[in-house]
N, C-alpha and C positions, 0 to 999 in steps of 0.2 A: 596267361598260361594256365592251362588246367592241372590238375592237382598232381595227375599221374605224371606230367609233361615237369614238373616239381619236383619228383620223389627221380626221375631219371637225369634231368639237368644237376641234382646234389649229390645222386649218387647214393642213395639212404637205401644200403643193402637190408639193414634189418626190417625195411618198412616192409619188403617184399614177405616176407611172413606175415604180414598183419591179413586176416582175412575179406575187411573191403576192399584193401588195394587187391588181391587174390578174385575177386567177384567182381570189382571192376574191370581189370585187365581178360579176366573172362567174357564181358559182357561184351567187351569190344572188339574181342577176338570174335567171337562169333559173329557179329554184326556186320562186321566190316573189313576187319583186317584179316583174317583168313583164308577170303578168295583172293584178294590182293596180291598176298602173300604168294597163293598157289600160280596166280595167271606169272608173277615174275618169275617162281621155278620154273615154271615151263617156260616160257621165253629162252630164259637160261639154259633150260635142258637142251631147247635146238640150237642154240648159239655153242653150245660145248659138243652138241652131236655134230655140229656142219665143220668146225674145225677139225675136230677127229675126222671127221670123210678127209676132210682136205690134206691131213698129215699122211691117212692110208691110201688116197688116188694119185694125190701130186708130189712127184721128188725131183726137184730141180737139179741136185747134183747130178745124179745120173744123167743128164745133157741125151735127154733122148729125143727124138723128132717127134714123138706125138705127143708133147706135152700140151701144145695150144689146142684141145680139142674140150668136144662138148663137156665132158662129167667135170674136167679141171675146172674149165671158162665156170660153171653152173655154184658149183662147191666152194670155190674161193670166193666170187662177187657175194654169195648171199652169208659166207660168215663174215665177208666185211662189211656188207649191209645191217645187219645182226651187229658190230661192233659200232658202227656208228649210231645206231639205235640206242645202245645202250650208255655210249660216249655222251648222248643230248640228254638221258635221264640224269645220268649223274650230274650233270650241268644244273638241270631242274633244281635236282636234289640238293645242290651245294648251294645252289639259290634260297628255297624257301627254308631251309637252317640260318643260313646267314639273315637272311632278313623276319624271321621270327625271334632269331636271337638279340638284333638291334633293335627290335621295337619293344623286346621285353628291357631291355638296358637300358633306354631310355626311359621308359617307364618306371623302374625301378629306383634312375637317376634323378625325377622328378621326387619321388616319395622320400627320396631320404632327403634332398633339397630341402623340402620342406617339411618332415623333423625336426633338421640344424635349425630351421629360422623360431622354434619357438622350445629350444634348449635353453635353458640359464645359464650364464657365464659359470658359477659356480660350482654344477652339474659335469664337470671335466672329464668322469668316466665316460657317461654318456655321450658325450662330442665324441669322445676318442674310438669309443665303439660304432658309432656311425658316419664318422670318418674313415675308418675300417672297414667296414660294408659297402661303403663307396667305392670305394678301391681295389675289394675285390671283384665288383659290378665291371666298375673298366677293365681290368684284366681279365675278365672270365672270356672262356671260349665258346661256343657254340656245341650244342651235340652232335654235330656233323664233325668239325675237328676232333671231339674229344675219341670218337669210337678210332680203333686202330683200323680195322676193316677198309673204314673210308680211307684212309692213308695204304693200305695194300691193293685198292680198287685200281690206284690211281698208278703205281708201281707197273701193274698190269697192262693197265692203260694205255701205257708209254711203250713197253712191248708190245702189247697189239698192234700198234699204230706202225712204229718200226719193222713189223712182219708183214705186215698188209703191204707197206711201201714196198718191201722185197721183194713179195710174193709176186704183186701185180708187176716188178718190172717183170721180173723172171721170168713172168706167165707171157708176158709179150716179147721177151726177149729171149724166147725160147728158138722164135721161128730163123728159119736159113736166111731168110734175108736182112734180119735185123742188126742192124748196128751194134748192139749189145751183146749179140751171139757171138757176134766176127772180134771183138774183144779179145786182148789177151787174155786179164784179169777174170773175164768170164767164170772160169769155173770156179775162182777160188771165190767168188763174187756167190755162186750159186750153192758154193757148199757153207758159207756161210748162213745162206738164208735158209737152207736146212736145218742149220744147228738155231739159229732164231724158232726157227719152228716148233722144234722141241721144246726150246726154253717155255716159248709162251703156252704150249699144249698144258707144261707143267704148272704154269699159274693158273692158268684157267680152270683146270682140272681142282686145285686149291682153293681155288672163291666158291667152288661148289659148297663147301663148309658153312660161308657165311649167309645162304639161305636156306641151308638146312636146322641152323641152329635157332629158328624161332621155333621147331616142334618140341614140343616135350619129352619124346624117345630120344631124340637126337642131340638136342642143346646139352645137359648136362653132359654128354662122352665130347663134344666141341669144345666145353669150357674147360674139361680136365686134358686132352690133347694140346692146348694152347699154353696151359700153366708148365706144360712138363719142354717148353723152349729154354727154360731157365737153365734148367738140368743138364739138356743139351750143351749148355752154352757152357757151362761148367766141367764138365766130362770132357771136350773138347779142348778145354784146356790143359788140363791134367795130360792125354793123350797126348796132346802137342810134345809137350817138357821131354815123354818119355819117347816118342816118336822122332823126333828131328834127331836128336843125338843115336839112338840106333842108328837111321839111315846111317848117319855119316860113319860110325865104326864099320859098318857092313861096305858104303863103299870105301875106308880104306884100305879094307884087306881083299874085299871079294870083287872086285871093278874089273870087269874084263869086256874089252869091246866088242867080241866073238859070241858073248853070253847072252843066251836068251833069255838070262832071268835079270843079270844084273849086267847089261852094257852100257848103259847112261844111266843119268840124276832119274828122268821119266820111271824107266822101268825099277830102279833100285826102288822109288818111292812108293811102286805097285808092287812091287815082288813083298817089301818088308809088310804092306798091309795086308796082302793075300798069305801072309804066316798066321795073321790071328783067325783068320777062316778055316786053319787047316786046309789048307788048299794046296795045289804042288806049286813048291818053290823054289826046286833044286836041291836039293840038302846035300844029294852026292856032286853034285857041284861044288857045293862050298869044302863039301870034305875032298876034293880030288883037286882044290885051286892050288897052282902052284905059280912063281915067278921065275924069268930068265934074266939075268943079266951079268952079259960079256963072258959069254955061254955059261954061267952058273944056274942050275936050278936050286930055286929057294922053295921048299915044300912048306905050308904052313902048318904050325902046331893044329889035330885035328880036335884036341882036346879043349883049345882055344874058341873054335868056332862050335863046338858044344856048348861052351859056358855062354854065349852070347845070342844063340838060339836059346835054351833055356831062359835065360834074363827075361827076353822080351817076351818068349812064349806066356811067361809066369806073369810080367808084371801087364800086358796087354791083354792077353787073352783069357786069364783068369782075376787079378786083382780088379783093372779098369774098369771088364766087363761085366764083374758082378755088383764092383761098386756102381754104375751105372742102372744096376736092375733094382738096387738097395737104395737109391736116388728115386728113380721113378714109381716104385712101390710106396715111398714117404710120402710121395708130392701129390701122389694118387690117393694116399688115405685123409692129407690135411684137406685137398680141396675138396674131396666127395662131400663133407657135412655143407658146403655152400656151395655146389656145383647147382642143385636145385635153383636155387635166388639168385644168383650171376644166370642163370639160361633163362629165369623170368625175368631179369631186368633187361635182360638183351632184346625179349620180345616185347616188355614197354617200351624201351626205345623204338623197334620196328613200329609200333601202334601209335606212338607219338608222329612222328614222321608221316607216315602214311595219315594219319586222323589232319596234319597241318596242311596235308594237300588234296585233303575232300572238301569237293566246290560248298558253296554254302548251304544249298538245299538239302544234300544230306547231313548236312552237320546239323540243320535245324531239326529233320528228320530224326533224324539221332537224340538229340535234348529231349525233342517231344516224347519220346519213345523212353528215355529214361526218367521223364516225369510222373509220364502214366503207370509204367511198367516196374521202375526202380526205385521208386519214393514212395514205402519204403519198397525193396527186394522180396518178394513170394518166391517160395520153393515148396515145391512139394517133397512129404518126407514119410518113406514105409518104416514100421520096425521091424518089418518081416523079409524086406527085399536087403539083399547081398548087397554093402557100399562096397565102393573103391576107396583107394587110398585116400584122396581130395574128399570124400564123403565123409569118412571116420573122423577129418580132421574138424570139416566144420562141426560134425557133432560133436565132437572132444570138446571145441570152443565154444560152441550152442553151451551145451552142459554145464561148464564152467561158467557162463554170463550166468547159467539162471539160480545156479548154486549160492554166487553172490549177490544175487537180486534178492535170493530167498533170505540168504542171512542177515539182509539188510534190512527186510521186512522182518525180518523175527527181534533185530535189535529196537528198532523203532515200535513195534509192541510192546517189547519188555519195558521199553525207556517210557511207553505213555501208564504199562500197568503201575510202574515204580511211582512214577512222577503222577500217578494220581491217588494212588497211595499215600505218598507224603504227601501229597495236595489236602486231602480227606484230613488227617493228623494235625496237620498244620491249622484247617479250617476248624477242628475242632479244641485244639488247644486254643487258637484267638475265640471261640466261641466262648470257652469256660473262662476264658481273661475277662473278655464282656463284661460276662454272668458278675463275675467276682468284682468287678468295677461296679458295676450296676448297683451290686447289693450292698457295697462299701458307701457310693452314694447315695441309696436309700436310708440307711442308717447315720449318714451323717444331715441327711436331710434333717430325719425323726430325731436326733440330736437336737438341732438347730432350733428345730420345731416347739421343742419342752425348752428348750434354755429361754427362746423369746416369749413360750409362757408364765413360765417363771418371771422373766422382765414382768411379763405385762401384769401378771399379781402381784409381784413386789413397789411397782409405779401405782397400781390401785390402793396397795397400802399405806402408801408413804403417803396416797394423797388424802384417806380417810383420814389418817390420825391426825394431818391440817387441817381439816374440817371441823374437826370432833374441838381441836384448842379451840382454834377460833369464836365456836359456839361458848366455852368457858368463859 
């Protein structure tokens, strides 16, 4: 697994600021994954154009006699041609994840294996930490499970495949003499696979997101659209609480089967939503509802169905809605400072992927080319030319490395002029030790020197004056 393919399988958001990861992931954009990139928008773009033809030429419900002709026949087969195109990539794709990811787990499995065999029993953190790592090695998932994308491709997927099946009965069970036309259930058959149609226009239309978000204009507003589902999901609750129990006050008093705003559950549950739009929803309705019964009319307090328009008006259409905009405004200011590095890790992910399924030749092509070319990195650099943002930073970092290269140099002179300083002091204090030793045993010598003189004339004399008796 290469390095980048590392920094995306762990997920190490801050690494995406380091400026090699930044220059690599550049280096392989431009090489390789770039056009990649673009030939799959475009694929995409006509697989998302030819269903659109298909939703504005062909409408099955309408059960009209020229359905089976040429533009329908032409516009349905090639975006279901186009869907199974794209059904065999993913296929590809869920392949060499999975089996990039089991050769790296087993590999991974072998290295800690042997580790454990030359741990000391005694060493129990260590077992225990790579026994740890083992175990996360076998639970780990692939980066094809991990991205959500892949899991909303497949969502997709399954509608497409279900619209297709529709579509093509439809498209042949349009004609008079078809067995499917002469159906009762027919239409309710064909107005369903309209409303299939829509459904899946609208996914499709939404996956456009996930090959837009490897560009750099574009990925960061993708990562901050994505984060603000939470919000959603939040506010819809709240909604809900306030929402359900309206309805039901409104239809206990306001239910009337004659009314276009509120004659069933359906419409009461639309009328009470189309209140937060300001939109018309009866009002002198509600204030003119009256009851009959066993010829009594019951006129309703109007002062009642004020207080209850009001309520909701207040807690719907201004409480919700602003807390709602005061939600997405927060969610939008936390994720902006890492929207940058979530939209580059999304495009190492894409460059991982793609780089695991370039045949070998360009991968060797590749190496070579970062060998020659990128051991180390050459850039040319103006002081006089405009940077861009990504400019200013490597320079910002340039400057800071040489700032501390500088000061690192400047301490390592001080520390040699120091330390030869005390070197010199030192050499000259042991010199004067020497000196002082030397002269100490020169003098003890010339000591030594006179004292065995001394001996040697006082032995001359002792031995004269034996002489001298002996002679008496």
């Amino acid at each position: 697994m290469s390095v980048l393919g590392t920094v995306v399988e762990t997920m190490e958001l801050k690494l995406m600021g380091h400026p090699v990861i930044r220059e690599m992931i550049k280096v392989k954009w431009s090489r390789f994954a770039q056009l990649n990139c673009l030939l799959n928008l475009l694929i995409y773009a006509v697989y998302l154009v030819s269903w659109t033809c298909v939703c504005f030429i062909y409408h099955p419900w309408k059960l009209q006699n020229k359905e089976y002709s040429v533009p329908n026949i032409v516009s349905v087969y090639v975006a279901v041609a186009l869907f199974l195109y794209l059904l065999v990539e993913e296929f590809r794709d869920l392949y060499r994840s999975e089996t990039s990811h089991f050769r790296y787990k087993m590999w991974r499995s072998k290295q800690i294996e042997r580790d454990l065999q030359y741990v000391p029993e005694k060493l129990t953190e260590e077992k225990e930490y790579l026994e740890c790592q083992a175990e996360k090695v076998r639970s780990s998932r692939s980066a094809y499970r991990k991205d959500g994308w892949n899991w909303f491709d497949w969502l997709t997927y399954l509608s497409m495949l279900v619209t297709s099946i529709l579509v093509i009965c439809c498209l042949h069970g349009g004609l008079d003499k078809s067995r499917l036309r002469n159906w009762d259930g027919y239409p309710t058959f064909a107005l369903w696979t309209s409303r299939m149609m829509s459904i899946t226009l609208g996914l499709i239309w939404f996956k456009l997101f996930k090959y837009v978000r490897v560009y750099s204009f574009l990925g960061p507003f993708v990562v901050i659209l994505l984060n603000t589902f939470t919000d959603i999901v939040k506010i819809v609750f709240v909604f809900v609480v306030f929402y359900v129990p309206t309805v039901a006050i409104f239809y206990q008093f306001y239910h009337d089967t004659d009314s276009d705003y509120f004659g069933g559950v359906r419409q009461m549950l639309f009328t009470v939503y189309r209140m937060l739009l300001v939109d018309d929803y009866g009002y002198e309705e509600i204030q003119s509802t009256n009851v009959t019964v066993d010829g009594v009319t019951y006129v309703p307090d109007t002062w009642w169905s004020d207080i209850i328009v009001s309520f909701w008006l207040m807690f719907g259409a201004i409480i919700i809605l602003n807390l709602f905009i005061a939600l997405m405004s927060d969610t939008f200011q936390r994720v902006f400072d890492n929207a940058g590095e979530v939209a580059l890790l999304q495009r190492a992910s894409i460059i991982v992927s793609i780089e695991d399924s370039l045949p070998e030749r360009r991968k060797t092509a590749f190496l070579r080319y970062l060998k020659e070319k990128c051991a180390p990195k050459e850039a040319y650099y103006d002081d006089d030319k405009a940077e861009d943002d990504e400019g200013l930073e490597v320079k910002r970092y340039t400057e800071q490395t040489f700032d501390l290269v500088k000061s690192i140099q400047t301490q390592v002179t001080e520390w040699r002029e120091e330390s030869g300083t005390e070197l010199k002091l030192a050499l000259r204090q042991q010199f004067h030790d020497q000196q002082k030793q030397i002269r100490r045993l020169e003098e003890t010598v010339t000591h030594l020197r006179k004292v065995m003189e001394a001996q040697t004339r006082f032995k001359r004399g002792v031995a004269g004056r034996g002489a001298g008796d002996d002679a008496d």
